[in-house]
C-alpha positions in Angstrom: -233.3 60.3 7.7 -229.5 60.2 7.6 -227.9 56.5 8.5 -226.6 56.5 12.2 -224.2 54.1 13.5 -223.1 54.0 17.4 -220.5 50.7 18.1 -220.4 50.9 22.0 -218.5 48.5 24.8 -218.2 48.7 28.4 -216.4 46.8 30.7 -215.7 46.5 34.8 -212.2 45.2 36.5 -214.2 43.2 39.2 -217.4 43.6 39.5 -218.1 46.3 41.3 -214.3 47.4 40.1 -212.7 50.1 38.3 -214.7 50.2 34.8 -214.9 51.9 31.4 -217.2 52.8 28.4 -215.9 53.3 24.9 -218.3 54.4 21.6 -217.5 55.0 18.1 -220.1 57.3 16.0 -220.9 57.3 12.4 -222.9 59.8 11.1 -223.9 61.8 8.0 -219.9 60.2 6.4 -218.3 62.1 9.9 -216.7 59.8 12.8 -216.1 60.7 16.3 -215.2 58.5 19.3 -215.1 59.2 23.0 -214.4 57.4 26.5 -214.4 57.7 30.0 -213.7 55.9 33.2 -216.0 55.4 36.7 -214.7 53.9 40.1 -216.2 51.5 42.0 -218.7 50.5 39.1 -220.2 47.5 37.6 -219.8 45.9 33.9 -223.7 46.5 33.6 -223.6 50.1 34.1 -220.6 50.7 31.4 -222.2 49.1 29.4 -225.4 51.5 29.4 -222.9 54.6 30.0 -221.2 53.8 26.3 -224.8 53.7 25.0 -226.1 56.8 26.3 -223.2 58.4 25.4 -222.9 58.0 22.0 -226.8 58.8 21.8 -226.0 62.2 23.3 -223.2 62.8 20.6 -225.3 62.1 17.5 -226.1 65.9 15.4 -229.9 65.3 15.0 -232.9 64.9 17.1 -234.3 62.1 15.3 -232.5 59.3 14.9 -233.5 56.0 13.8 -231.7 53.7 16.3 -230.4 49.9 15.5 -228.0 48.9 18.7 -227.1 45.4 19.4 -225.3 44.7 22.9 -222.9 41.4 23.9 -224.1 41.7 27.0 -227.8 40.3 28.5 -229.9 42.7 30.4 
């Protein structure tokens, strides 16, 4: 099983507020980034988003999976 590495961050102006997610992927030596941006959203939910996102981007099916969030759920 090939290394994977997703760095994610979300974050909400206000909370709800404007918010956005951000990841950075790392896979089998390739790198790929994406973002978005939600209305009316909370710092929480970006969070999660960024994560989920970059989990639907990795190449495999099975991934081994080592995420560590600043945030407390």
């Amino acid at each position: 099983m090939n290394k994977t590495i997703i760095y994610t961050d979300g974050a909400c102006s206000g909370n709800p507020g404007n918010g956005a997610w951000a990841f950075i992927l790392i896979q089998n030596g390739n790198k790929k980034k994406d973002f978005g941006h939600e209305p009316n959203t909370t710092n929480n939910r970006m969070e999660l988003k960024a994560v989920i996102e970059g989990i639907q981007s990795t190449e495999e099916n099975k991934i081994e999976i080592f995420h560590r969030l600043l945030s407390n759920f």
